[in-house]
C-alpha positions, 0 to 999 in steps of 0.5 A: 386075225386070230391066227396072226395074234397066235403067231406073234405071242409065240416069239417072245415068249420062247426067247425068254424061256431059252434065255432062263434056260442059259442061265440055269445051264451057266449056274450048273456049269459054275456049281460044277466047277466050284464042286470040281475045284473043292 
């Protein structure tokens, strides 16, 4: 049973982590754009 709880929390919690992940990258990539239009 155990095994099976450790199975199932990993899941949602990686989906959430990569999507911080895009957003961080897309308010990188805007700053960097802002930079580069200035």
């Amino acid at each position: 049973m155990k095994n099976v709880i450790e199975k199932q929390k990993p899941p949602p919690v990686i989906p959430y982590h990569r999507n911080s992940e895009v957003k961080v990258q897309r308010y990188l990539v805007a700053f960097y754009f802002y930079f580069w239009l200035w």
